[in-house]
FIDONU-779419 format. One line per field, with one value per residue (C-alpha): residue number from 0; x, y, z; chain. Coordinates in Angstrom, 3 decimals. Example, Ala and Ser with C-alpha at 12.3 -4.5 7.8 and 13.67 -1.06 7.14 Angstrom:
<atoms>
k [0/1]
xx [12.300/13.670]
yy [-4.500/-1.060]
zz [7.800/7.140]
c [A/A]
</atoms>
This chain:
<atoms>
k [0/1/2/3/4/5/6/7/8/9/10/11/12/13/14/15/16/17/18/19/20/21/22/23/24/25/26/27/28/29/30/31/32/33/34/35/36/37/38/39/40/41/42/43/44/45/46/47/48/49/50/51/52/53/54/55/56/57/58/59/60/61/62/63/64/65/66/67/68/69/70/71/72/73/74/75/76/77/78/79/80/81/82/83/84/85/86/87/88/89/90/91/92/93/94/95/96/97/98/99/100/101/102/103/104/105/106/107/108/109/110/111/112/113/114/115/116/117/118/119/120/121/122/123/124/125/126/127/128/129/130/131/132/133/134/135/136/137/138/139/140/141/142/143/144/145/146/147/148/149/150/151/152/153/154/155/156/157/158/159/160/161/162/163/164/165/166/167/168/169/170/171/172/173/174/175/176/177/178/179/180/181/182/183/184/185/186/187/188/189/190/191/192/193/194/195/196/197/198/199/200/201/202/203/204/205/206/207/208/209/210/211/212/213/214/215/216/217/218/219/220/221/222/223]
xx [-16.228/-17.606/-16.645/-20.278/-20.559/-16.700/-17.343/-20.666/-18.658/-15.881/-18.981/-20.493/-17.087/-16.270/-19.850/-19.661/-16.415/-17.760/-20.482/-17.731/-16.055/-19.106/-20.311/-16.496/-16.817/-16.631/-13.917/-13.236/-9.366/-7.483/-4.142/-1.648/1.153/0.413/-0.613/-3.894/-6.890/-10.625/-12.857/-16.814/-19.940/-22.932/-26.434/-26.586/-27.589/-28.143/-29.381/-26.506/-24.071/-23.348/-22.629/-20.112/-18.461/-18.648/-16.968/-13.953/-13.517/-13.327/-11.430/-8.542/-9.053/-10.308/-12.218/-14.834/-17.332/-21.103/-23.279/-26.667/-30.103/-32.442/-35.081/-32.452/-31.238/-35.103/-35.798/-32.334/-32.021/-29.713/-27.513/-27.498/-26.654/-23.856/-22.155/-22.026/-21.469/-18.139/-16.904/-17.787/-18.729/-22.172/-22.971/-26.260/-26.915/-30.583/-33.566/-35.061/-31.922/-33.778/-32.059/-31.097/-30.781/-34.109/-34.967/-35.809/-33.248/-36.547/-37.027/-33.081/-33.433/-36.038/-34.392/-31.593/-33.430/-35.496/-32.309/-30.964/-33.435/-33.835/-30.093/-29.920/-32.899/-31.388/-27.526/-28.151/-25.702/-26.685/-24.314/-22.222/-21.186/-23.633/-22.854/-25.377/-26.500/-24.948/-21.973/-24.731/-23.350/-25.057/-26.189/-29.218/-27.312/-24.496/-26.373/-28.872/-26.147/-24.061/-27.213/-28.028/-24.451/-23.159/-19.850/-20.115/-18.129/-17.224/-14.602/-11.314/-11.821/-14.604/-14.207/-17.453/-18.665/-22.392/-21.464/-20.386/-16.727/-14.701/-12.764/-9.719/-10.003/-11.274/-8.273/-5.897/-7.237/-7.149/-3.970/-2.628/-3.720/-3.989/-2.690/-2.263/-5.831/-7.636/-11.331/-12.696/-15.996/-17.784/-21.037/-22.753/-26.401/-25.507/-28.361/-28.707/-24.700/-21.559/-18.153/-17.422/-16.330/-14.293/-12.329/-11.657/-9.821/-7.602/-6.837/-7.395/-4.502/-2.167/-2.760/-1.815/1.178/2.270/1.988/-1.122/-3.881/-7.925/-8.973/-13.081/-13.908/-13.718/-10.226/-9.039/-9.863/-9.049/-5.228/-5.700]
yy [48.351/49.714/47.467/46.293/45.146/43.663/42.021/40.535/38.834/37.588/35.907/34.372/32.946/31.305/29.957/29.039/27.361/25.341/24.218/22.653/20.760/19.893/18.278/16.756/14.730/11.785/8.555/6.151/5.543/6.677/8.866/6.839/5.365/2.610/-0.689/-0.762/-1.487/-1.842/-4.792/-3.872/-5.881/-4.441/-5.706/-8.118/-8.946/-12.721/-15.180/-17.685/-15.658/-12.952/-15.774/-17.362/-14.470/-13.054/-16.643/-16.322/-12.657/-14.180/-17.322/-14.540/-11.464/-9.192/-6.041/-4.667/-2.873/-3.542/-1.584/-3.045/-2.412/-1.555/-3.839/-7.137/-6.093/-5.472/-9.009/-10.401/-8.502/-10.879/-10.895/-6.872/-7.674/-10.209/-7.783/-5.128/-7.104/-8.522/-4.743/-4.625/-1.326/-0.690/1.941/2.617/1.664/3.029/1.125/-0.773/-0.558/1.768/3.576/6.905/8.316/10.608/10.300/14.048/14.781/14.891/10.741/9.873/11.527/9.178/6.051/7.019/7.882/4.841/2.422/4.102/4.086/0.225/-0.103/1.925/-0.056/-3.094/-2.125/0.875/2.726/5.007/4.763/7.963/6.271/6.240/4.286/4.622/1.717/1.150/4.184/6.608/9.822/12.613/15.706/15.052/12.428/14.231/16.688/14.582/12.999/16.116/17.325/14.516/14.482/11.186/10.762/9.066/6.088/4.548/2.088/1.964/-2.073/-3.565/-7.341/-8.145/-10.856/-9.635/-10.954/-14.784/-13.668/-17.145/-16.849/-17.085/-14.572/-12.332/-12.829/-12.807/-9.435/-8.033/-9.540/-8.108/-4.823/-3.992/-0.464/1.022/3.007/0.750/0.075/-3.347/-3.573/-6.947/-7.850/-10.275/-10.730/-12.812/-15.352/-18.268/-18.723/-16.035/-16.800/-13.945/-16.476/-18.446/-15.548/-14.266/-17.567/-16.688/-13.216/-12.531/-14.753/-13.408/-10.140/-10.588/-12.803/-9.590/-7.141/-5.350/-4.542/-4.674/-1.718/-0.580/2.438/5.051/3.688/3.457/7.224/8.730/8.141/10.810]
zz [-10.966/-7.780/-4.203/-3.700/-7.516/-6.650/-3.525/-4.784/-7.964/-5.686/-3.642/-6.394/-7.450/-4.363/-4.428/-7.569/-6.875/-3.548/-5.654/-8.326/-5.643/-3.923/-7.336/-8.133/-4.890/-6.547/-5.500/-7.937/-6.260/-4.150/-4.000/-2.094/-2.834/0.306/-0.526/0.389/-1.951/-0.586/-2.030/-2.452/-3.046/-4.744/-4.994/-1.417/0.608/-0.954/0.868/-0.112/-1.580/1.017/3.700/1.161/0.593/4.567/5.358/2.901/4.497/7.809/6.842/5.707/8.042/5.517/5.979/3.040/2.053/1.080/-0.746/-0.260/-2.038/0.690/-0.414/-0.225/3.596/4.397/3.225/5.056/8.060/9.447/6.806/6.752/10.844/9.887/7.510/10.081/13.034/11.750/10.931/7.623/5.818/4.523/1.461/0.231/-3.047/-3.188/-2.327/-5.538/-7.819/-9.868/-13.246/-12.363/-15.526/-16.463/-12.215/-10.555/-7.095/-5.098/-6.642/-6.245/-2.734/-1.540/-3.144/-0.605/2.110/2.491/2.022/4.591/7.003/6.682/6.533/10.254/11.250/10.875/12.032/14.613/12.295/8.821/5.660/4.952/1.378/-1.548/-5.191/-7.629/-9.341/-12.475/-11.436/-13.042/-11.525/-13.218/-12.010/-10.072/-8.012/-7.285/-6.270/-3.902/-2.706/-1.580/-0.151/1.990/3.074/1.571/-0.299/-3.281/-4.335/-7.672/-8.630/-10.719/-11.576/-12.624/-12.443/-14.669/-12.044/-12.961/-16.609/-15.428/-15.880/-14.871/-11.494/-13.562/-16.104/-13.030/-10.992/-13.731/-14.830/-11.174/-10.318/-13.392/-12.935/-9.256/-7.997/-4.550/-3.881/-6.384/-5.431/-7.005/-7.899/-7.137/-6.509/-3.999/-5.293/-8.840/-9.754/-10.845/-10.233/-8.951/-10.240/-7.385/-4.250/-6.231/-7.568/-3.859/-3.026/-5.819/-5.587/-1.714/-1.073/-3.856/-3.294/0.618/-0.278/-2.275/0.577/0.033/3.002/2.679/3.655/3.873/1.425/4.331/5.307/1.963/0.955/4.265/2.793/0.024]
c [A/A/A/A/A/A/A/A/A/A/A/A/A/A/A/A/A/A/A/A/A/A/A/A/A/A/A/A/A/A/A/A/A/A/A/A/A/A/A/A/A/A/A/A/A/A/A/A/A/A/A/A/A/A/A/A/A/A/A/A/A/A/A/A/A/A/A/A/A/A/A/A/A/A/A/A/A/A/A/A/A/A/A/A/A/A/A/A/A/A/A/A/A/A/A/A/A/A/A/A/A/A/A/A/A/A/A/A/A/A/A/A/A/A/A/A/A/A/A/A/A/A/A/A/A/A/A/A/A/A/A/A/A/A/A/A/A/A/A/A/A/A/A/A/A/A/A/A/A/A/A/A/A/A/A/A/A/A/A/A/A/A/A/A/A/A/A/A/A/A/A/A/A/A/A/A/A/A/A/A/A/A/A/A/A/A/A/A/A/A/A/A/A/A/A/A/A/A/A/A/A/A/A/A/A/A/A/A/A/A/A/A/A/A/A/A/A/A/A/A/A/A/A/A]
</atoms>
């Protein structure tokens, strides 16, 4: 092999390699052996809900993170203000809540783009995290989202508050199960009823009285 055909292989490799890891950017944990674990709410704002849940963070000093559909913060702006103003994360979690399976990069793109330019609207600040609805993480999104710059966030428990789950099979399951670098997936826009508040005055205690922190998504995967 001639050094032009050698040094334009070893290119594309790297490339080709860059683009893997690009793609593989992907958090569902994180790699520590700390104990720190990051709570996250999908969905909100909700009129009633959000403030419920933002008062039981307070009440216990707690730190999260929100990942909220564009449309909900543009129709609760000062919810989307509260959450931020009381140094909470916010992640976008695209505009309309669309599915994202069968959607072009050019469509996923704009679902982003718009929820973040209410989000920054509202909050003077623009996400940097991005969880697709559903955790639909295929191709196109990965790839919108690397483009656009945002690191995108899954979850390694899902505490099935969307399905009515009672508070006490959802903190019996988390407290059961927890792990240092978990990310717990709950949501904060359930109609007509949540079991989600109630479960956070059983586990957010526990889970403190056993040593562990609450950490927002950035913290939390800054320890890997």
């Amino acid at each position: 092999m001639c050094l032009r055909a050698l040094c334009f292989a070893l290119t594309l490799c790297i490339a080709l390699c860059m683009h893997v890891n690009a793609q593989a950017d992907v958090y569902r944990h994180a790699d520590t052996e700390r104990k720190v674990i990051a709570l996250t709410f999908d969905d909100g704002p909700h009129y009633k809900y959000t403030e419920e849940i933002l008062d039981i963070l307070k009440k216990y000093g707690v730190k999260a993170t929100f990942f909220m559909i564009g449309a909900n913060a543009e129709k609760h702006p000062r919810l989307a203000k509260r959450v931020f103003c009381e140094g909470h994360e916010i992640g976008n979690h695209t505009y309309s809540h669309p599915h994202l399976k069968g959607l072009s990069e050019c469509d996923i793109k704009k679902e982003i783009k718009t929820s973040s330019a209410v989000i920054e609207k509202i909050t003077g600040s623009c996400p940097t995290l991005f969880r697709p609805p559903e955790g639909f993480c295929g191709k196109e999104v990965t790839a919108a989202a690397e483009n656009m710059g945002y690191t995108v966030i899954l979850w390694s428990q899902d505490t099935r508050d969307w399905a009515h789950t009672t508070p006490e099979k959802i903190s019996s399951d988390i407290l059961n199960n927890v792990r240092c670098g978990d990310i717990i997936l709950f949501h904060d826009f359930i109609t007509p009823d949540t079991p989600t508040p109630a479960a956070l005055e059983k586990i957010i205690p526990r889970l403190c009285n056993d040593g562990y922190e609450f950490v927002t998504v950035s913290e939390l995967i800054a320890q890997n």
